[in-house]
C-alpha positions as CSV (number, residue, x, y, z in Angstrom):
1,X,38.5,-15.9,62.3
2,X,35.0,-17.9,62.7
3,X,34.0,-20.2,59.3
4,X,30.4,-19.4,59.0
5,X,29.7,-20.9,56.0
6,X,30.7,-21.4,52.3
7,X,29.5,-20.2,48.8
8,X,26.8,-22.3,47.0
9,X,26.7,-19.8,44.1
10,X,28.7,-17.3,42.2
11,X,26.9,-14.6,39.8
12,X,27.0,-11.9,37.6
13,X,25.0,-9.7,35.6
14,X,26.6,-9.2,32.1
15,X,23.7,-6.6,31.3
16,X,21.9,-4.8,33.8
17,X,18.3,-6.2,34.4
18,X,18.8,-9.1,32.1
19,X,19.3,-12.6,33.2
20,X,22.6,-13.4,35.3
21,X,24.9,-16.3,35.0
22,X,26.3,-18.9,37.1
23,X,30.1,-18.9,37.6
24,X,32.5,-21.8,38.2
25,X,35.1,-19.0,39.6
26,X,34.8,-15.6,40.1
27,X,37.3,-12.8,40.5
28,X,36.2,-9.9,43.2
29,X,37.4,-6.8,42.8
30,X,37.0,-3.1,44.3
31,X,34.3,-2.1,41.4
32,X,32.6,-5.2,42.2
33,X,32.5,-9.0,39.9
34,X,34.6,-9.2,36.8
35,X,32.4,-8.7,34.4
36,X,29.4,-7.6,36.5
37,X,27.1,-5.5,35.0
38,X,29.2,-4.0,32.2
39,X,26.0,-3.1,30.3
40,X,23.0,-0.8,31.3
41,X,20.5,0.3,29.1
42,X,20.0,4.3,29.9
43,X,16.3,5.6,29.3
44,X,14.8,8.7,28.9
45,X,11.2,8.2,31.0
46,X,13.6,7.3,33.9
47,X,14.3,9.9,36.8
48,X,17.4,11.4,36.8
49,X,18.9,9.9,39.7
50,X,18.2,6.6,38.5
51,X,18.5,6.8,34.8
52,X,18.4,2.7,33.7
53,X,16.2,0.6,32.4
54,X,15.2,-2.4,34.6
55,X,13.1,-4.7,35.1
56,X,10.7,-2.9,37.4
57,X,9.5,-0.9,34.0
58,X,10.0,-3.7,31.3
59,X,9.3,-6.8,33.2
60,X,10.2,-8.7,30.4
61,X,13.7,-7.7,30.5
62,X,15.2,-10.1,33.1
63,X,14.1,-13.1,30.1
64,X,16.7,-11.6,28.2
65,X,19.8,-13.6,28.2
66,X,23.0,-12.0,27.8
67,X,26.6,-13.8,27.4
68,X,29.9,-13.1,26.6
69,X,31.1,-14.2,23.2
70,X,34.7,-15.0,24.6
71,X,33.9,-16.8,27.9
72,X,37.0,-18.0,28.7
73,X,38.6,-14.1,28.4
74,X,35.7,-12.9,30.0
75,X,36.5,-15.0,33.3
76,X,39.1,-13.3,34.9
77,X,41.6,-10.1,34.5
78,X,44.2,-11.2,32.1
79,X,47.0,-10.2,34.2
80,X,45.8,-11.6,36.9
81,X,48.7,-14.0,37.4
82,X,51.1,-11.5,37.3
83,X,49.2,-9.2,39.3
84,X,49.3,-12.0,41.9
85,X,53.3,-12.0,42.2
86,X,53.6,-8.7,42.9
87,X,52.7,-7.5,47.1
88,X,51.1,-6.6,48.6
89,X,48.0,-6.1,46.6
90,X,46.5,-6.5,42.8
91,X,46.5,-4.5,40.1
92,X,44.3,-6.1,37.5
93,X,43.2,-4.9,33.9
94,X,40.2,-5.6,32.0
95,X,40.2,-7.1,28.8
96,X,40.0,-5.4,25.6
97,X,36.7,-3.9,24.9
98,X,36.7,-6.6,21.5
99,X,37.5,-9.6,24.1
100,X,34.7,-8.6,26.5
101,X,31.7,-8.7,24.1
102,X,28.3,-9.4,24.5
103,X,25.2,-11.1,22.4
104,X,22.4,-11.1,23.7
105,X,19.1,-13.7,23.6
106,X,15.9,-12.2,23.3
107,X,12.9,-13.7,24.4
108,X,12.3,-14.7,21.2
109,X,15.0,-16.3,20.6
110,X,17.1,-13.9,18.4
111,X,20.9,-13.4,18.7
112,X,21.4,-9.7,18.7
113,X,25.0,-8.0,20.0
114,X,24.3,-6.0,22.6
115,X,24.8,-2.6,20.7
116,X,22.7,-3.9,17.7
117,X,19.9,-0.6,17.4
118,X,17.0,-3.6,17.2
119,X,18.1,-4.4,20.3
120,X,16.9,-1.3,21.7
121,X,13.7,-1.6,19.7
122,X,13.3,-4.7,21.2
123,X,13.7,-3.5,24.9
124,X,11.1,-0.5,24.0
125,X,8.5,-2.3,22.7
126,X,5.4,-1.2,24.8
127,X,6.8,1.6,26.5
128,X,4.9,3.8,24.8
129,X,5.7,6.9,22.6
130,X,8.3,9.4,23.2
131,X,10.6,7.1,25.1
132,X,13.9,6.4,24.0
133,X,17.0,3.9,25.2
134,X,20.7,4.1,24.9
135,X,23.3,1.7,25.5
136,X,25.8,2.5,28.6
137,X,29.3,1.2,29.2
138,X,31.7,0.9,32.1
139,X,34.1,-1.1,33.7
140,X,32.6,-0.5,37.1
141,X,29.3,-2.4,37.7
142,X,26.3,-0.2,37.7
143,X,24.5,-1.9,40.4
144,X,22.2,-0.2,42.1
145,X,24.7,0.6,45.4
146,X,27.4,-1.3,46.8
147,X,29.5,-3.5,44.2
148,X,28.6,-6.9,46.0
149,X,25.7,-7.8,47.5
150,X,25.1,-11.6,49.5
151,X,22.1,-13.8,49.9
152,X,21.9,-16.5,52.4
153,X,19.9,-19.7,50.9
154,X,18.5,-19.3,54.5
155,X,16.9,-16.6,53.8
156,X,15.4,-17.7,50.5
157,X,14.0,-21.0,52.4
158,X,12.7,-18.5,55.2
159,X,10.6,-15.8,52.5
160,X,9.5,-18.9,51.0
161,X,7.6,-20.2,53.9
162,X,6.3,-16.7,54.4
163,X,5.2,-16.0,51.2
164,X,3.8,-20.3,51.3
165,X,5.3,-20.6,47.9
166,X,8.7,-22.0,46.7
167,X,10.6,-19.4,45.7
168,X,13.7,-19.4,43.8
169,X,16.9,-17.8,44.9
170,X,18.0,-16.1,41.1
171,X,15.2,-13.6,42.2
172,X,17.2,-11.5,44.7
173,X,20.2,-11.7,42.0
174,X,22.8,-11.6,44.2
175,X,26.5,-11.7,43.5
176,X,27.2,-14.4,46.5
177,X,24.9,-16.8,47.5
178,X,25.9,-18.3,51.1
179,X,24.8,-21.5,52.5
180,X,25.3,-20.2,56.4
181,X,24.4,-23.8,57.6
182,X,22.0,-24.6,61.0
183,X,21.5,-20.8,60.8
184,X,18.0,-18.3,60.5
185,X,17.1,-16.6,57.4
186,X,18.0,-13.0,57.8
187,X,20.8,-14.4,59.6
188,X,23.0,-12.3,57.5
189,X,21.9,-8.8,59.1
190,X,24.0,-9.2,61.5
191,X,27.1,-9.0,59.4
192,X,26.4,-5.2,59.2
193,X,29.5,-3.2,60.5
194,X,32.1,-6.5,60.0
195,X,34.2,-7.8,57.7
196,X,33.9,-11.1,55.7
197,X,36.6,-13.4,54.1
198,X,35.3,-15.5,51.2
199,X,37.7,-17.5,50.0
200,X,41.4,-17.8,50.3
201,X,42.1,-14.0,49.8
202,X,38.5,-12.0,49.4
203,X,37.9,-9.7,52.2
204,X,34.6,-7.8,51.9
205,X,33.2,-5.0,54.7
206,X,29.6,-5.4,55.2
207,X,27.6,-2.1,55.0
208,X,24.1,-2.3,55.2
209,X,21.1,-4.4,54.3
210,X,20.0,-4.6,51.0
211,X,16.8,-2.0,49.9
212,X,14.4,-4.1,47.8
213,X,12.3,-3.4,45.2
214,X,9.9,-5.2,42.6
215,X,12.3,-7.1,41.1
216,X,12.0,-9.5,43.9
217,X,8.5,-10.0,42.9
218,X,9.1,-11.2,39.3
219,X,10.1,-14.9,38.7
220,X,12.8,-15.6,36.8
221,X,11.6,-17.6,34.2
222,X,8.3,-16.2,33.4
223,X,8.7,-12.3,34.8
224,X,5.2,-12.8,36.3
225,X,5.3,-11.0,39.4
226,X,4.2,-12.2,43.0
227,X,3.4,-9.2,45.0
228,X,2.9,-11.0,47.9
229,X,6.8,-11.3,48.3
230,X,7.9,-7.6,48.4
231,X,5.0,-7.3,50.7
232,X,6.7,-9.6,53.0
233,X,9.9,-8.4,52.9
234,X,8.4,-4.6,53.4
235,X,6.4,-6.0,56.6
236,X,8.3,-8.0,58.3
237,X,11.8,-6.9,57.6
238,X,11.7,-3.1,57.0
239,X,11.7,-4.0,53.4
240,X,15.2,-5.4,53.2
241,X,16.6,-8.6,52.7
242,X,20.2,-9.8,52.0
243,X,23.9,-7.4,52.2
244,X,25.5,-5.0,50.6
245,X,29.3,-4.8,50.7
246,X,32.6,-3.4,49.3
247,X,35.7,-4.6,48.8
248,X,38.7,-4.3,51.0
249,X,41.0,-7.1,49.3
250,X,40.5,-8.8,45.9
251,X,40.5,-12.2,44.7
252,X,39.0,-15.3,43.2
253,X,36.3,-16.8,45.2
254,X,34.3,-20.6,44.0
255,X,32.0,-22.2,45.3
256,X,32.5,-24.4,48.1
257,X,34.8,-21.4,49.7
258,X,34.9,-20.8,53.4
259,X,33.1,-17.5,54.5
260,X,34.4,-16.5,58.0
261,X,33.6,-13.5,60.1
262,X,37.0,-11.6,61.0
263,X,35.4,-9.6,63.2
């Protein structure tokens, strides 16, 4: 194994589209982060193959600020200790439906739970007539397509000089942010086709660069978008920037953990 670096961040996305959060620890598993993406909000001007709202239509939905009303059972499988014992792999649970709720901070500054119908309201304001949302649910993260994606902060620091603005890494809403040290931005492509440890038990196999889209372009505590930094990405880097992986092996990863190449 070759250490290659070491996690500066650990997120999730309680609600797809809407704000993420910063862990202190995070468990990994094969449908992606505990408690990634749980929420999605379905709607009915969407194309079929893509049937969510995000922030790409409403870009006022990534101000939304979603939590969990029971952080601390929200923070890891509760069997995971158990699970642990037991070779050669893990067998975790989620948490009662009741344990992993959500509220959720509109822009304005209202507490709503995240199935409350004014939330809906909220989300459709402007959307024009005819269009309607529904709340989704699963214990697999509705990302877009792997369940982990990576961001080097070498890469962030790289776009920014492109772009000649500062631009802040919650944009590319990754999972894993990785400090990869003296390296290049875009260093990270070249994990395609290998396998990554993070951590003392996390094994993740790299699949492919990661397709971007508006989303990029929106800052994260306005939603005002910046054009000029999907343009860069679709120019000079085939319109990609950061991983996608999946999961081989599960486990808790912090930051500060060693990422090494296995192969």
């Amino acid at each position: 194994m070759a250490r290659i670096g070491q996690v500066e961040g650990v997120w999730r996305y309680p609600v797809k589209s809407m704000r993420g959060e910063e862990l202190s620890e995070g468990y990994i598993g094969f449908s992606g982060i505990y408690g990634d993406r749980l929420y999605a909000f379905r709607s009915s001007a969407a194309p079929a193959g893509f049937p969510y709202l995000t922030g790409r239509e409403q870009e006022q939905m990534i101000l939304y600020r979603p939590r969990f009303k029971h952080p601390g059972k929200a923070a890891r499988p509760p069997n995971l200790a158990e699970a642990e014992s037991i070779a050669p792999g893990l067998t975790p649970v989620f948490a009662d439906r009741s344990e992993l709720a959500i509220e959720v901070e509109t822009p304005a500054g209202e507490l709503l739970a995240v199935d409350d119908p004014r939330l809906l309201l909220r989300l459709a304001d402007g959307m024009g007539t005819g269009t309607s949302l529904a709340l989704v649910r699963s214990e697999r993260a509705l990302t877009d397509c792997r369940p982990i994606s990576l961001f080097a902060l070498q890469t962030v620091r790289g776009l920014s000089e492109e772009v000649g603005v500062v631009l802040d890494k919650r944009r590319f809403r990754a999972n894993v942010y990785a400090d990869l040290g003296s390296a290049a931005g875009f260093s990270e492509d070249s994990f395609v086709g290998r396998r990554l440890q993070i951590g003392s038990k996390a094994v993740i196999s790299i699949l492919e660069r990661d397709p971007r889209c508006k989303m990029i372009t929106l800052d994260p505590d306005t939603a005002e978008a910046n054009p000029e930094v999907l343009r860069k990405v679709a120019r000079g880097h085939e319109g990609k920037a950061g991983i996608y992986g999946a999961v081989l092996v599960e486990g808790m990863v912090r930051p500060g953990d060693a990422i090494e190449l296995l192969d």
